[in-house]
N, C-alpha and C positions, 0 to 999 in steps of 0.2 A: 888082560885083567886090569891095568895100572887105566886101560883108558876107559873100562868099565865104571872101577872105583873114579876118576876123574870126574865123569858126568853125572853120580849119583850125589859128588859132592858140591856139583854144580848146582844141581836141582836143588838138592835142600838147600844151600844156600840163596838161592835168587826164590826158591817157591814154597820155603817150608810152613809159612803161614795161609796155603794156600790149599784147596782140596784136592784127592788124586788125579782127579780129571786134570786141574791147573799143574801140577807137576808133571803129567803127563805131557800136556802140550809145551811146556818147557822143554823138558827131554826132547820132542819130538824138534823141536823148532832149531836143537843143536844139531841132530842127525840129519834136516833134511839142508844145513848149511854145507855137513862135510859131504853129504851125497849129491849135493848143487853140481850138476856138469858142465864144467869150461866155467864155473864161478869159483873159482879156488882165492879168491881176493881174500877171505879168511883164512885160509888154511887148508891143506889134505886132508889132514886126519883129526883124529878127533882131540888129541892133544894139544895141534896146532890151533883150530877154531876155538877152544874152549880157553884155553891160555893168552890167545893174539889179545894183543894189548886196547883198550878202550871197546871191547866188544863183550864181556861180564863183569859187570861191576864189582862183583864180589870175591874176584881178582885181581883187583886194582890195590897196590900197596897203602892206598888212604883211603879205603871203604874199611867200616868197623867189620864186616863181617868175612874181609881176609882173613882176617885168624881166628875166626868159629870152624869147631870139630864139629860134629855129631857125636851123640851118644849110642848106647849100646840100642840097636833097634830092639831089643825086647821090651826096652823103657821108652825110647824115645821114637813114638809112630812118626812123627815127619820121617824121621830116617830110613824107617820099614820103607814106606810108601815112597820115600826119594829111590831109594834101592828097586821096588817093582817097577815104578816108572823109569828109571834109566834100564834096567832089564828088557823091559816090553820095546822101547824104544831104539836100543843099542842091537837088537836082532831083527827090526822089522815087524815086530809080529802084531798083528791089531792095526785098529784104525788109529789113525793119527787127529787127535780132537784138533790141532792147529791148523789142519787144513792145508798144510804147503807151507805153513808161515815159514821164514827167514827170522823174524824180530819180535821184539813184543817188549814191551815197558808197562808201567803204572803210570797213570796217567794221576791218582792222588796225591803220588811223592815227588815226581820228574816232568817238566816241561815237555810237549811233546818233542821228540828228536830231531834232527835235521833231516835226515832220511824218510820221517815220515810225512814230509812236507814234498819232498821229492816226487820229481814227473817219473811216475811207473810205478809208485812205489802204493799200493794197497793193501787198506783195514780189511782185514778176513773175518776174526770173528775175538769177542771178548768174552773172557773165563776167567770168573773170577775178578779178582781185582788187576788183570794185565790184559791190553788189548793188544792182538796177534796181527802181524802184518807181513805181508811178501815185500820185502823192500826193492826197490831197483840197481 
């Protein structure tokens, strides 16, 4: 449960300005880090990848949005829809709009990454205001 609630609070945080499809391939793009086989560089489980340091901003103890909650989803739909997308995603179930991705940033607010300059590392597909990448 604790790593359900983890990723629901992932998603709205990094996506909740974002449509359900874009939260959804957020979700998606945490699960297919921790399902990555023989790439455990982030983490096993889903605590590990979602927490490992410099890999969600919005876990970082100098990002404004470390200490944003969510509101009660009957009021506050990002959070409804953060909750269905880390659900949909945390079981498998459905297509994953990220396509495999690994990565994904905003390309409006953030310099592309180091990683996405990197040999192997490819754009999948953009949704929304974040483009989705399988990094190397």
């Amino acid at each position: 449960m604790w790593e359900f609630i983890l990723l629901a609070l992932c998603v709205w945080r990094e996506a909740r300005n974002q449509s359900l499809e874009g939260k959804l391939a957020v979700a998606w793009s945490v699960r297919n880090r921790v399902k990555a086989p023989g790439q455990n560089w982030w983490g096993e489980t889903w605590e590990q990848v979602i927490l490992k340091r410099w890999q969600y901003t919005s876990f970082e103890k100098t990002d404004p949005n470390a200490c944003l909650l969510p509101g009660d989803p009957a009021t506050d739909i990002a959070w409804k829809d953060s909750l269905s997308a880390a659900d949909l995603a945390y079981h498998g179930v459905g297509n994953d709009p990220s396509k495999g991705s690994t990565h994904y940033f905003n390309p409006a607010v953030v310099a592309p990454p180091a990683w996405a300059g990197a040999p192997g590392s490819q754009f999948i597909v953009k949704i929304g205001d974040h483009e989705f990448w399988k990094a190397a």
